[in-house]
N, C-alpha and C positions, 0 to 999 in steps of 0.2 A: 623821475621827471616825466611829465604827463606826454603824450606823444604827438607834435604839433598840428598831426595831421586825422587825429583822430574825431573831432568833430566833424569832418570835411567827407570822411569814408562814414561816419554814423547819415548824415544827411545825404548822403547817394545811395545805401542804403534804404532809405525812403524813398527818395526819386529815381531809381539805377537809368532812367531815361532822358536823364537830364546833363544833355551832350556840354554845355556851359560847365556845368557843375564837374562833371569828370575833367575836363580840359583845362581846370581851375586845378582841380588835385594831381593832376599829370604836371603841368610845369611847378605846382607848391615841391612834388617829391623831385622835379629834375633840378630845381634851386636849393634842395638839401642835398643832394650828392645822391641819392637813394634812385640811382639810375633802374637796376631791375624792377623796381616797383611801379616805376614812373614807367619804363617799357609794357607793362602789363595794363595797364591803363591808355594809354596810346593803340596801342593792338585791338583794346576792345572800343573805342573810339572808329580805329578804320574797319572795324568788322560791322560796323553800324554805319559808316558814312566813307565807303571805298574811296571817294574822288576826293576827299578833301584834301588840298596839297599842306596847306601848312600844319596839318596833325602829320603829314609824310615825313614834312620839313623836323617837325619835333623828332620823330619816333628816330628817321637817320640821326640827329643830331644823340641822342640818346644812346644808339646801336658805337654812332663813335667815341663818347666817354667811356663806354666800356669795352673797346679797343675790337669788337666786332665790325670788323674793315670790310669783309664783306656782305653782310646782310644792308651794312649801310649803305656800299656802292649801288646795289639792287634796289632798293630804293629810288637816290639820287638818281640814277641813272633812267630810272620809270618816271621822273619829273623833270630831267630834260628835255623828254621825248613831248613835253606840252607845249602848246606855244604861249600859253601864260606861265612860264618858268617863273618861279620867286627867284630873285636874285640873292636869298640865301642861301638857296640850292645850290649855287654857281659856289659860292665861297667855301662852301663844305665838300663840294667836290672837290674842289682846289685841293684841301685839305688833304682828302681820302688820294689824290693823285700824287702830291706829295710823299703823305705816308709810303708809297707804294713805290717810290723813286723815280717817278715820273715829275720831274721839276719843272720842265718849258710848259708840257699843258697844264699843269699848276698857277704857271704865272698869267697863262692866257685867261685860266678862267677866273683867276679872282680878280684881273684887271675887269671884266666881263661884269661878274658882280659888283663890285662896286663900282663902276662905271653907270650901272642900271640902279646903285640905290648906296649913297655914298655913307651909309648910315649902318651897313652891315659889314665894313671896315675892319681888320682886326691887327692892330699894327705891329702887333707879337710876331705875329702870324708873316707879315708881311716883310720883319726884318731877316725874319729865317729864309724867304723866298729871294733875296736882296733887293727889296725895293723899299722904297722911302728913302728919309733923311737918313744921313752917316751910312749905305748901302754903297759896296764896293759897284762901282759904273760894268765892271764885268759880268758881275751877275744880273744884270737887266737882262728880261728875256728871256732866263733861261742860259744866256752865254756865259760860263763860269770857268771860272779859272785853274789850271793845270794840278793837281794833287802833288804830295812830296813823294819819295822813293819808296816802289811799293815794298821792296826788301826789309820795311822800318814797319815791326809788328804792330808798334802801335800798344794803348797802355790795354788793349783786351778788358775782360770781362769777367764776376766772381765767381770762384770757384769753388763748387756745394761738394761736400759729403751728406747726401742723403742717408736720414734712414729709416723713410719709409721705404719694406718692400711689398711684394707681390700679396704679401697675404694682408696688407691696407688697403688691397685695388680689390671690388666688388667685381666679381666675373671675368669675363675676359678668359675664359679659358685658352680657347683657340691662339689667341695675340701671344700671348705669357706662354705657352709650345714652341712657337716660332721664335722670341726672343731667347727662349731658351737654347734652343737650334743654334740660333746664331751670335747669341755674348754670351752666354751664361757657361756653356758647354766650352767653348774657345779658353774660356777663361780659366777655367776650372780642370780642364785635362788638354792642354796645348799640347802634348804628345802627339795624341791622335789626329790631331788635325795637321802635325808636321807630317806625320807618316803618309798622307796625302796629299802632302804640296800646296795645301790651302791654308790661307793666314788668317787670324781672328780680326774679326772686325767685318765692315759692307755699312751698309746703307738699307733701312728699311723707311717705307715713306707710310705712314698711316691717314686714313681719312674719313669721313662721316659728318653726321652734323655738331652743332658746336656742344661744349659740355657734357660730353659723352666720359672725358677720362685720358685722354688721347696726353696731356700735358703728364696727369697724375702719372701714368702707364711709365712713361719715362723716366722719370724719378726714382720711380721705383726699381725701375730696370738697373740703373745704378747704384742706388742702396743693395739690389741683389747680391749683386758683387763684389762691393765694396769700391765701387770705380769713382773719379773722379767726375762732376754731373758740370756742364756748360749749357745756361740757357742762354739761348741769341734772339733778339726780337729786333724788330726791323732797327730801330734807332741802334745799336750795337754796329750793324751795317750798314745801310743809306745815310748818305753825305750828300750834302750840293754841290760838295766841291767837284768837277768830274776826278775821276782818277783814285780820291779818298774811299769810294765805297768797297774799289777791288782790296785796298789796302785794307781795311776791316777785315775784310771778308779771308785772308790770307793771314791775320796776326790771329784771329780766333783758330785757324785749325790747327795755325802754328802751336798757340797754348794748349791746346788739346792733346797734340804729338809729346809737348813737352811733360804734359801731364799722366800720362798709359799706367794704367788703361785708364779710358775717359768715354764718357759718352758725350758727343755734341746734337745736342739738340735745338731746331729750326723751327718756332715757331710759323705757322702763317706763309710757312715755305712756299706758297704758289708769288706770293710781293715780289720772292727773289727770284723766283723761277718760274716765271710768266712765260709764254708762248712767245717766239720772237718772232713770228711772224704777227703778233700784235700790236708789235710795237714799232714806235716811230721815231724815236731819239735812239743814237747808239748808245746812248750810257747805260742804258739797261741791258744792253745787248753786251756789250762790256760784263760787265756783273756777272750775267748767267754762264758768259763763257769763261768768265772765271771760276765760279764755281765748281762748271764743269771738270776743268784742271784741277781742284782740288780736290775733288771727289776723285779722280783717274790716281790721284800722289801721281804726277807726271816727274815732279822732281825731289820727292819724299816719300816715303812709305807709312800709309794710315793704318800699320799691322797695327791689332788691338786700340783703335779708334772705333766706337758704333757711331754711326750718323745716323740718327733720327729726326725723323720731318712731320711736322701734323699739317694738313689742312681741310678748308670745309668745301673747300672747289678744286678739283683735282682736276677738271678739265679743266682748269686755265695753267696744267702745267704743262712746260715743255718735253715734249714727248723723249728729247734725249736722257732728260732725269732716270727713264725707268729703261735705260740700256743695261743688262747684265753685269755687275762691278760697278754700279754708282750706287741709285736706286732698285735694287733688284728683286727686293721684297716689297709689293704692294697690297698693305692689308687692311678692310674695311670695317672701321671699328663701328658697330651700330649701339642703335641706343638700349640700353640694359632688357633683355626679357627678365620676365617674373621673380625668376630665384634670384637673380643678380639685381633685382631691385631691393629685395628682400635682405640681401647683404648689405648692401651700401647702408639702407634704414638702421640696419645693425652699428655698423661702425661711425655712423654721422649721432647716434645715439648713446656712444662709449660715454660714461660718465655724467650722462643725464638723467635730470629724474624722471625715472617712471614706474608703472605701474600696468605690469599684467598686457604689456602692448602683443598685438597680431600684426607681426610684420608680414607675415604671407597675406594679410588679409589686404593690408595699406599697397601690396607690390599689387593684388590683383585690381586695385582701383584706378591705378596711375601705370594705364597702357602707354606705349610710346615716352615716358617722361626718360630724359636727361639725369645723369646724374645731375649736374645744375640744378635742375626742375625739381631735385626730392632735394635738395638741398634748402631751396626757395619755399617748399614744403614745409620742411621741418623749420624755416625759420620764422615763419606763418605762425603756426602752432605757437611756438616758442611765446613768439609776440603775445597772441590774445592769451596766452598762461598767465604774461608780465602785468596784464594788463587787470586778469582777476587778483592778483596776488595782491596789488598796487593800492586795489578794494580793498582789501581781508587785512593785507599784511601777512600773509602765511603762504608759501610759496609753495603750489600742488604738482603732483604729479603727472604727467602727462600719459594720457589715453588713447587708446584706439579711434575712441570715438574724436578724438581731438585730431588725429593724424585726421582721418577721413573727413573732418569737416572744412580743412583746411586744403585737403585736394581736389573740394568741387571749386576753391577759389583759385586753381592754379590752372592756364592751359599748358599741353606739353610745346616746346619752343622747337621739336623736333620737325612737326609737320610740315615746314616751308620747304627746309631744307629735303626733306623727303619727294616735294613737287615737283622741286626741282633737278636732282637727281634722277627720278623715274622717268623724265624724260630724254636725258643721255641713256639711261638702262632701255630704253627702248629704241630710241633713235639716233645715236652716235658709240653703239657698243663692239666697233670693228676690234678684234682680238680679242673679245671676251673681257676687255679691263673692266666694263662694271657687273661681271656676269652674279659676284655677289651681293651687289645693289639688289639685281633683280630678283636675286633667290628670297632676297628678305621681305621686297616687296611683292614677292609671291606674282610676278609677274609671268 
């Protein structure tokens, strides 16, 4: 089947300057669902015309189909601060405040938004925030209604036997030591760690920028062991109802405890564990302090429970997460160097054809890429293979020269994240938490 968009990429091609033309092909691939593509087209749009708010307006909306909450807030957030805000800005913030379990100022700004433009409306949207028709009158506002007994776990969430392990995850030496230190070894000679009065199990919190591996690492970390794997992503936890997100947040560790060994794993952990001097409804404040309680077993023991957390902003977390016996491992997963690119190219390449490929050569080309990035890479290549084959009818092998011609079309997605960082690594690094930020960025 011919690719609907390849007419659209041959004729920019010919014009790469023809800002209509891209922004034609940027919402054709965000109405196919083919968000990263559509993200890479939006990027090189604002790399050519920085102020344009509604390429903004695209690329956040873009950032949040694929579940990137914060690069899209940073966005959003930079089109506030205009005073010609689009009033779609207003409703996708809504959104992103939402997501994040911020419900009142959710409801204020999408009132906000479409107040300013009744046409950007989303009544899905709006029935989950309780307003419109058939909306309980309590939740106007943000005023919502009391949750059931948080004692009642609730029906939780499914429970993986990974098995991928350690030797699926490209690098990562240093992480894979530390996890070892801390499950793997627990698990594996629990003697010794009795003879010391120490229980298996803790909290390691991971962070860097996004698609680095940080999800895969965990997985894996279970498959190592044979442990049972919980992933939790915001919607497992956050509720409107008040009172229901603690109860979430308490029937997951409960099935965790019931499951030992387990590893629980927090996606995007800073949503749930935001700074509460940030915040201004108590429900969220609620939440973290429950957390906190669960992470302590104040009234249970997390012996042989891992808790692990990824996120891409680790300054938006609350400083009591990394008290000793919650979060007490803080480890900075960066984006692959050379050899560790050169592995991932290896194993994203198991069972595909090729022919005679230099992966050391493809790792020396794509500095700073994400595993994401060589993924996006290799699926690059892939494509324009499908597409001579489609010609011929003979389906070829894939080349060096084919990785490499497909990496000058990729930027690495690391670099923001990188800007932004290096200026916590420089200017808010009191206790050394991002001292290895700064060693990477050779600060």
């Amino acid at each position: 089947m011919p690719d609907p968009v390849e007419s659209l990429r041959q004729a920019l091609a010919v014009s790469p300057d023809n800002v209509p033309l891209r922004r034609h092909l940027a919402d054709t691939l965000t109405g196919l669902g083919r968000f990263s593509e559509a993200e890479t087209e939006l990027r090189e749009l604002l790399r050519r015309g920085p102020d344009d708010p509604d390429v903004k307006v695209a690329l956040a909306r873009v950032y949040y189909q694929q579940g990137k909450n914060s690069p899209a807030l940073v966005v959003v957030e930079d089109l506030l601060k205009r005073p010609d805000t689009p009033p779609t800005s207003l409703v996708l913030h809504a959104k992103l405040l939402f997501r994040a379990g911020d419900v009142e100022r959710a409801v204020r700004q999408y009132r906000d938004g479409v107040g300013q433009d009744p046409e950007s409306a989303d009544p899905e949207f709006a029935a989950s925030l309780g307003i419109g028709a058939g909306s309980d009158e309590e939740a106007v506002d943000g005023r919502l209604r009391a949750a059931a007994n948080l004692n009642d776990p609730g029906p939780g969430t499914e429970v993986e036997r990974p098995k991928v392990t350690f030797a699926d995850v490209g690098g990562m030496e240093s992480l894979k030591e530390e996890i070892r230190l801390k499950i793997i070894l627990p698990a594996t000679h629990p003697e010794l760690y009795r003879a010391y009065g120490k229980a298996a199990g803790g909290g390691i919190l991971m962070y860097g920028p996004p698609g680095c591996g940080k999800t895969h690492l965990a997985r894996a970390t279970a498959g190592e062991v044979k442990a049972a794997f919980l992933a939790v992503g915001l919607h497992d936890v956050l509720d409107m109802w008040i009172g229901n997100s603690e109860k979430n947040l308490h029937g997951l560790f409960e099935q965790a405890r019931r499951n030992r060994p387990c590893v629980l794993f927090f996606d995007e952990v800073d949503a749930l564990a935001a700074s509460r001097t940030d915040l201004r409804h108590s429900g969220g404040r609620m939440v973290i302090n429950q957390f906190l309680n669960e992470l302590d077993g104040v009234n249970t023991s997390n012996d042989s429970v891992l808790i692990l957390a990824a996120t891409n902003a680790p300054w938006h977390l609350d400083n009591a997460f990394r008290r000793p016996g919650r979060f007490d491992r803080v480890l900075f997963v960066p984006p692959p160097d050379a050899p560790a690119r050169a592995v991932i190219l290896r194993l994203l390449f198991t069972g595909k054809p090729q022919k005679d490929l230099d992966f050391e050569a493809v790792a020396r080309k794509t500095d700073q890429f994400s595993g994401a990035d060589l993924k996006g890479l290799v699926d690059l290549a892939i494509e324009a293979k499908l597409r001579e084959a489609a010609k011929t009818g003979i389906p070829g092998a894939l080349t060096t020269r084919d990785l490499q011609s497909a990496a000058g079309r990729v930027r690495p997605t690391t670099r923001e994240w990188c800007a932004t960082a290096k200026n916590y690594a420089l200017y808010a690094n009191q206790g050394g938490v991002y001292d290895d930020v700064a060693k990477y960025l050779k600060l």
